[in-house]
PALUM-755176 format. One record per residue (C-alpha): residue number from 1; residue in three letters; chain; x, y, z. Coordinates in Angstrom, 3 decimals. Example, Ala and Ser with C-alpha at 12.3 -4.5 7.8 and 13.67 -1.06 7.14 Angstrom:
# residues 2
1, ALA, A, 12.300, -4.500, 7.800;
2, SER, A, 13.670, -1.060, 7.140;
This chain:
# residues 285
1, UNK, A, 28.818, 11.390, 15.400;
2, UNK, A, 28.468, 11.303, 19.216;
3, UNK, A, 25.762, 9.423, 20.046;
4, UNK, A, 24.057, 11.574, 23.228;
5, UNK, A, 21.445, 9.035, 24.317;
6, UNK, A, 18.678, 6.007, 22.433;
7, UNK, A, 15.448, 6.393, 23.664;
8, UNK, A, 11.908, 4.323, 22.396;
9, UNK, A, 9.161, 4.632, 20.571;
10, UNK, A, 6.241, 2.166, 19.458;
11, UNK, A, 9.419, -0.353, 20.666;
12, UNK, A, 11.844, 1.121, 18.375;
13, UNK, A, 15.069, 2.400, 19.164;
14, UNK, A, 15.696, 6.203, 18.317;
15, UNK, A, 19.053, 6.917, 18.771;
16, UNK, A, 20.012, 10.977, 19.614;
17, UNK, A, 23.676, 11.877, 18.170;
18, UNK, A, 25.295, 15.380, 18.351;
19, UNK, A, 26.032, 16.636, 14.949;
20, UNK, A, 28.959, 17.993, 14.678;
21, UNK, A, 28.775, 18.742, 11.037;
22, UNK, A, 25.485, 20.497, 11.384;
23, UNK, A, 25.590, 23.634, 8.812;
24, UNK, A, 25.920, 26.762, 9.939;
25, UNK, A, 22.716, 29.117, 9.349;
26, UNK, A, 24.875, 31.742, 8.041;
27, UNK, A, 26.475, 29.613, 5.282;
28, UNK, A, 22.835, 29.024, 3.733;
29, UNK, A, 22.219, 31.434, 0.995;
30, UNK, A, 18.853, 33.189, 2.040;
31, UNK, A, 19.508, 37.022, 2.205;
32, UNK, A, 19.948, 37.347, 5.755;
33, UNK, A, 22.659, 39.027, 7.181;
34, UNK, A, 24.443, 39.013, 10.321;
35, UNK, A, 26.949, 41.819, 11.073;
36, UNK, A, 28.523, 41.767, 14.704;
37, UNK, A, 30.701, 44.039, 16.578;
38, UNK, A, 31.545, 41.419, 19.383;
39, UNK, A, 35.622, 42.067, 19.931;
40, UNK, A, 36.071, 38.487, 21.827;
41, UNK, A, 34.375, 36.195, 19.488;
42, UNK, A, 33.832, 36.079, 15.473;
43, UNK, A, 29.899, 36.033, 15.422;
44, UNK, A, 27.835, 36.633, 12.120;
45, UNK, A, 28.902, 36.976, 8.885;
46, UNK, A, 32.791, 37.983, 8.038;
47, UNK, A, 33.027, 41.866, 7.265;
48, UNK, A, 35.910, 44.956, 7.436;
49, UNK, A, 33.466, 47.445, 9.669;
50, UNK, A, 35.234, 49.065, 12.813;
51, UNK, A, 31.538, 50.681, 13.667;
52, UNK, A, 27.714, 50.672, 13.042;
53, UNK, A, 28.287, 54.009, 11.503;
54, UNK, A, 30.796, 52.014, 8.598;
55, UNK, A, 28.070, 49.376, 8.236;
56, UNK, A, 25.065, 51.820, 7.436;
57, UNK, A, 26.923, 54.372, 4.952;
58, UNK, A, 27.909, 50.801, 3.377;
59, UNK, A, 24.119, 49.555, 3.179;
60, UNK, A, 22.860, 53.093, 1.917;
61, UNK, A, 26.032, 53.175, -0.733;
62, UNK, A, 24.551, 49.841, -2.196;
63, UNK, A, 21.212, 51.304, -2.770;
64, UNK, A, 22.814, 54.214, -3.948;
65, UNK, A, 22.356, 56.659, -0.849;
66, UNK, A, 25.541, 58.625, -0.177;
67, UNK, A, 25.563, 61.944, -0.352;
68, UNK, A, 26.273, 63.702, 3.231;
69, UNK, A, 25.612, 60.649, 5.404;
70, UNK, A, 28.096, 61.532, 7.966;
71, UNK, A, 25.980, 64.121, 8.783;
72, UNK, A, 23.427, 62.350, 10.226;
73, UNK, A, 22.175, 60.635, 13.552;
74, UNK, A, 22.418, 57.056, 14.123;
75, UNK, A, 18.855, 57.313, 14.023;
76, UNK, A, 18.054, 59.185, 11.227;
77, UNK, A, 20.602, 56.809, 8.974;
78, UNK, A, 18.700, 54.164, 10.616;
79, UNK, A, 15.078, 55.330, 9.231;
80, UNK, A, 16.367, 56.538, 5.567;
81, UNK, A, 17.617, 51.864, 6.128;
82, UNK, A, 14.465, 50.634, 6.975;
83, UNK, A, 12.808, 52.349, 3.510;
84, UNK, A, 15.428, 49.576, 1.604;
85, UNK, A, 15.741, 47.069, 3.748;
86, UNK, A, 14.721, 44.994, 7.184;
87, UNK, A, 16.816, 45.245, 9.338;
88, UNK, A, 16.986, 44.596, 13.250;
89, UNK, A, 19.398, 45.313, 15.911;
90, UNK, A, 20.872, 42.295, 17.405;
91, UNK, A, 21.446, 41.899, 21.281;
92, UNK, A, 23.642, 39.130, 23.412;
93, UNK, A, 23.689, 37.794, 26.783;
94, UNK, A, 27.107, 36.016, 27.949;
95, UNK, A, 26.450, 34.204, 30.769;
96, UNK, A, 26.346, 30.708, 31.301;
97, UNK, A, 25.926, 30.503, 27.794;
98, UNK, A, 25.097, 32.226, 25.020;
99, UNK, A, 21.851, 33.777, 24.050;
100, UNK, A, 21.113, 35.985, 20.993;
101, UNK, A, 17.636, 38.292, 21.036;
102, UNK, A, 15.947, 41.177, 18.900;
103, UNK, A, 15.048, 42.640, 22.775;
104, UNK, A, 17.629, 43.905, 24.742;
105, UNK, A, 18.484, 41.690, 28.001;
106, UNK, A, 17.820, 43.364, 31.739;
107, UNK, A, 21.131, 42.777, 32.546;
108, UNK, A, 24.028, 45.236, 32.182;
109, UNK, A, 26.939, 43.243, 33.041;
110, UNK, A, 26.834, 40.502, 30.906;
111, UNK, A, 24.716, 42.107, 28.086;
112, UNK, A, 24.489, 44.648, 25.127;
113, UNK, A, 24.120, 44.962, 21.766;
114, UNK, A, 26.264, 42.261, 19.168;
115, UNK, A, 25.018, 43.818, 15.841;
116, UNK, A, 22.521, 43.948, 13.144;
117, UNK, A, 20.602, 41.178, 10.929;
118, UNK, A, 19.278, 42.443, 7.583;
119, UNK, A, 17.966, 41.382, 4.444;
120, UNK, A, 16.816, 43.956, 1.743;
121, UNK, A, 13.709, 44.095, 0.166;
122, UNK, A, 14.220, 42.974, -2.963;
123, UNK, A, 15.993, 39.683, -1.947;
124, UNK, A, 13.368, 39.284, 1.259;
125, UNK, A, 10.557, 39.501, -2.219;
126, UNK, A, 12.700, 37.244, -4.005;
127, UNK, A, 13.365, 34.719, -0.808;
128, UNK, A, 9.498, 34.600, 0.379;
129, UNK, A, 8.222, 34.783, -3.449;
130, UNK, A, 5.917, 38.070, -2.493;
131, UNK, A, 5.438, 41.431, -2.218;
132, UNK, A, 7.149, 44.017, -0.225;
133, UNK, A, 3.463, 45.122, 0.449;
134, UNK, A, 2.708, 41.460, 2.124;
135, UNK, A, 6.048, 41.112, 4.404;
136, UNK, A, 4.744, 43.409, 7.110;
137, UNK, A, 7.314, 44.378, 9.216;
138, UNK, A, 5.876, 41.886, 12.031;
139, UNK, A, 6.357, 39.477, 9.585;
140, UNK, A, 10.058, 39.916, 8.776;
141, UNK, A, 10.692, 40.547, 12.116;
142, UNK, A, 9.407, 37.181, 12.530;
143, UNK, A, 11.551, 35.732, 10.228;
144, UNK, A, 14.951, 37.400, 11.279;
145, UNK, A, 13.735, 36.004, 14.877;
146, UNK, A, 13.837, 32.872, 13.526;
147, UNK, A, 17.060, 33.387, 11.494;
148, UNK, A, 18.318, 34.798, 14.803;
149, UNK, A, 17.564, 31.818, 16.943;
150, UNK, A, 18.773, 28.999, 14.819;
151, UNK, A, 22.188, 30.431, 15.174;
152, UNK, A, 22.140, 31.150, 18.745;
153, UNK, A, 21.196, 27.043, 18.857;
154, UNK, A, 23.725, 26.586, 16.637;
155, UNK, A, 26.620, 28.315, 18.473;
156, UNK, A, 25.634, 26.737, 21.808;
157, UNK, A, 25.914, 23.154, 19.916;
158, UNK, A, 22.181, 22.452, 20.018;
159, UNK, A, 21.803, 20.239, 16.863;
160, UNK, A, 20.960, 16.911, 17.049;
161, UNK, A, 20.541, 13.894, 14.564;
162, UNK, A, 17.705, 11.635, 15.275;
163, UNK, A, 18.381, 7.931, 13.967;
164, UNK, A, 16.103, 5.133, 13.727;
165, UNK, A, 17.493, 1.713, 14.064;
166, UNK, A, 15.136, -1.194, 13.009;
167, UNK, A, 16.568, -4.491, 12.967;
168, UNK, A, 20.170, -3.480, 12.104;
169, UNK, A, 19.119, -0.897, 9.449;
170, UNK, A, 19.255, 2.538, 10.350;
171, UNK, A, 18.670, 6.015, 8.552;
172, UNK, A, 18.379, 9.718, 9.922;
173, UNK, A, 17.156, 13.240, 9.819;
174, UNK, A, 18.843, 16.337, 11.247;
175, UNK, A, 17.527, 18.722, 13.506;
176, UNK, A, 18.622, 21.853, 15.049;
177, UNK, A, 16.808, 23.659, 17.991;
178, UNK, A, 15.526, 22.756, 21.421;
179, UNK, A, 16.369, 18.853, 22.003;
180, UNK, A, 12.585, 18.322, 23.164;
181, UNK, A, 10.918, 20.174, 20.625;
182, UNK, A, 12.284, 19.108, 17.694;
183, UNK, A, 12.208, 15.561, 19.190;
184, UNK, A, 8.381, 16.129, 19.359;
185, UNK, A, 8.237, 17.399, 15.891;
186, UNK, A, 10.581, 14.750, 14.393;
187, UNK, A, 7.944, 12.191, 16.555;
188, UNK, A, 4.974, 13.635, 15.113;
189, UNK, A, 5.929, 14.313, 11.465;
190, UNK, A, 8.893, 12.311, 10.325;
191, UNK, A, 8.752, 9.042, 12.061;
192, UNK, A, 6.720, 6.665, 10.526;
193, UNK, A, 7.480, 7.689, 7.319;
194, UNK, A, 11.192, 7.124, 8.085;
195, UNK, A, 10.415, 4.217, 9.756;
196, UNK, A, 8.534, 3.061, 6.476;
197, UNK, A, 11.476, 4.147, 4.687;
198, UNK, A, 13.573, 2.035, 6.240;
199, UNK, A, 11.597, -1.194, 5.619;
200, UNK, A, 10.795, -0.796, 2.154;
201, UNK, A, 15.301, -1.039, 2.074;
202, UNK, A, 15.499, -3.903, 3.630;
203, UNK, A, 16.126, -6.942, 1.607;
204, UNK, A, 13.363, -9.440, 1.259;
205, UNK, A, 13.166, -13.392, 1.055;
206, UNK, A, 10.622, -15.217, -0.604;
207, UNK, A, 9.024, -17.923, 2.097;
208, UNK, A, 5.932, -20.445, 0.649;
209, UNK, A, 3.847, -21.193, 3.251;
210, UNK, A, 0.576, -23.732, 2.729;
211, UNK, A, -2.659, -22.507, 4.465;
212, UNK, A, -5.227, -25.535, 4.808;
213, UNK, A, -8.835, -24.603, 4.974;
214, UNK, A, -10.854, -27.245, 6.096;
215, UNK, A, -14.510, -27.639, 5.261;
216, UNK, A, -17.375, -28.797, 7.817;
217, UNK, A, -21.052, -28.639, 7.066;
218, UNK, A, -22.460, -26.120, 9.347;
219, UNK, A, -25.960, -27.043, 7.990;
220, UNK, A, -27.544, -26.620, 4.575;
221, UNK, A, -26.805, -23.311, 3.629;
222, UNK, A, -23.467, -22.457, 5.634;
223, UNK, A, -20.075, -24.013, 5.720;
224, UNK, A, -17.465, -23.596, 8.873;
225, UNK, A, -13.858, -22.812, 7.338;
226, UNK, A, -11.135, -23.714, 10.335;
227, UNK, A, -7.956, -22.713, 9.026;
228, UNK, A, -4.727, -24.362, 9.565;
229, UNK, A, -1.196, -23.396, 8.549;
230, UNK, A, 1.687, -25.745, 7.421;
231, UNK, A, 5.031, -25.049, 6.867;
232, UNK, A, 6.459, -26.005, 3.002;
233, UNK, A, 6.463, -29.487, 3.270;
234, UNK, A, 2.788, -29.741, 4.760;
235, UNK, A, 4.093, -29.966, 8.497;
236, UNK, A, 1.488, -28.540, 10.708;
237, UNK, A, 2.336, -25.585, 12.360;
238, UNK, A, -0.631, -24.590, 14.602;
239, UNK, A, -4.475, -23.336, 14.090;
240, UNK, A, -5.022, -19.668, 13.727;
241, UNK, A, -6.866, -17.994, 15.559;
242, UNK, A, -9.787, -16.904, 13.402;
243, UNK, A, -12.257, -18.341, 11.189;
244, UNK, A, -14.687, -17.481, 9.178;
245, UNK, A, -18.473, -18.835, 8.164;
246, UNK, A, -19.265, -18.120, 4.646;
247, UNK, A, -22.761, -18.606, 3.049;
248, UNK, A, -21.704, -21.350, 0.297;
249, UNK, A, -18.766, -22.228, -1.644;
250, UNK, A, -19.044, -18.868, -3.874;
251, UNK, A, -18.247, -16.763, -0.844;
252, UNK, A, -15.537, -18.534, 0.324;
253, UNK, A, -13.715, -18.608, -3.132;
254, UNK, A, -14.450, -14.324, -3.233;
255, UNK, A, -12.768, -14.278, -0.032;
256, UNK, A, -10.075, -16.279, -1.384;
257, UNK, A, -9.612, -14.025, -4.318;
258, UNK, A, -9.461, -10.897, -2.048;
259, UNK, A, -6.276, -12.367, -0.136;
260, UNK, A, -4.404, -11.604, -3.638;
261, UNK, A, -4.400, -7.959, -2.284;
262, UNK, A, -1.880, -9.448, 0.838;
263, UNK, A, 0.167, -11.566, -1.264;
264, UNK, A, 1.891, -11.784, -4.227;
265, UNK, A, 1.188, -15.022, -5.728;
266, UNK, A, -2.027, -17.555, -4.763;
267, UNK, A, -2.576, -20.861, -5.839;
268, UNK, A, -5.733, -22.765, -4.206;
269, UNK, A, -6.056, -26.689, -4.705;
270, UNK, A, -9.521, -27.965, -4.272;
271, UNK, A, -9.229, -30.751, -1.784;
272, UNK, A, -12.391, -33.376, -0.742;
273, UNK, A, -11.949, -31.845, 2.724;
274, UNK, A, -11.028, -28.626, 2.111;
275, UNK, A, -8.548, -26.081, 0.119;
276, UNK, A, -4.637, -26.052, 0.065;
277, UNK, A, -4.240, -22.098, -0.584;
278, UNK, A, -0.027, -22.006, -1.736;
279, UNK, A, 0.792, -18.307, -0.611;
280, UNK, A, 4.098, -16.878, -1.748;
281, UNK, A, 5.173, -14.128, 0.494;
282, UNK, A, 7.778, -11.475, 0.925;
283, UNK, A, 9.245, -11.239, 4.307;
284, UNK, A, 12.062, -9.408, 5.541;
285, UNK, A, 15.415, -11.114, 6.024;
């Protein structure tokens, strides 16, 4: 992997790498086809047609459709297509680039048409687990858009692998699209629970720390709880900064019992001034 560049977030390092092993959209088996007619490069899906003409007596042949084909228009072969399958004319622009669109470009030096995307019906009902009655044709359009523009990113090298790296430890999701967007999206939706991820693998040591509460009598229904912290061996390590004023004794050992939800193991050792609360916790190494 190339890393491209590490950027931040909530003071963790994301690091960007080009993935050069990104899969192809045309090697994932969803239906969709991509049939191009570009002589300088080997676009789309692999095929023996010399012509469109070749490609739709094919398509009609594998629904059964071939009696006197060659006698009809492009567009007539194109409308007797459309009743077994959805299919879209495919259009490039070479220029500084490479872009793919279902619309043709305004420019007639450096654009015209590459090919044709399909899928039939039956496998588009199959893929989408629906009707042919629900898949409007805006709605497969839609999806051979998308189909469309996943390999033009992917043929212009726009894929990406977004790393997080927490305290040596590192794991990653790939992306392929607009470096931005899927940034954004990757932000928004995969982050923290990658980021979660990550520290639930990291190994874990087991430190003992001693939290002394000491008691003063606040007056004849309240007691004042200042809380200290010591290391193992009862060294004192510092005050906290919060305390907490509990009504009588039977508070104070609730709250006690509630810390069991933070920490694995309690032990509290009634004291004449106070508590000795022995806290086992997990903390990363």
């Amino acid at each position: 992997m190339n890393l491209f560049v590490t950027r931040k977030h909530n003071n963790v390092d994301v690091n960007i790498y080009f993935d050069t092993d990104a899969t192809n959209p045309l090697d994932i088996e969803n239906g969709f086809k991509l049939i191009s007619f570009d002589k300088k490069q080997n676009y789309g899906h692999k095929h023996n047609y010399n012509t469109s003409y070749e490609l739709f007596y094919d398509l009609l042949n594998q629904v059964g459709i071939n009696e006197s084909l060659n006698k009809l228009t492009h567009k007539q072969l194109m409308n007797i297509l459309k009743s077994h399958y959805y299919i879209k004319p495919v259009y490039i622009l070479d220029h500084s680039g490479v872009k793919l669109s279902l619309n043709p470009f305004n420019d007639k030096f450096d654009s015209g048409l590459l090919g044709y995307c399909y899928i039939t019906k039956e496998e588009a009902k199959s893929l989408f687990k629906t009707s042919t009655m629900t898949l409007t044709k805006e709605i497969m359009s839609n999806y051979i858009n998308e189909f469309i523009q996943d390999y033009n990113y992917y043929i212009n090298g726009e894929c990406y692998i977004f790393s997080i790296d927490y305290k040596g430890y590192q794991d990653s999701l790939s992306y392929i699209g607009n470096l931005e967007e899927e940034y954004n999206r990757f932000i928004e939706n995969e982050f923290n629970s990658l980021l979660e991820s990550i520290k639930g693998s990291i190994p874990k040591k087991e430190i003992l720390y001693n939290i002394l509460f000491l008691t003063r009598k606040f007056n004849q229904d309240q007691y004042i709880y200042y809380v200290d912290l010591l290391d193992q061996n009862f060294n004192y390590l510092g005050k906290l900064d919060n305390f907490e004023i509990f009504p009588n004794e039977i508070n104070f050992k609730t709250y006690l019992n509630s810390l069991d939800i933070l920490y694995s193991n309690i032990k509290v050792i009634a004291l004449q001034n106070g508590y000795i609360i022995k806290i086992l916790k997990l903390e990363e190494i």
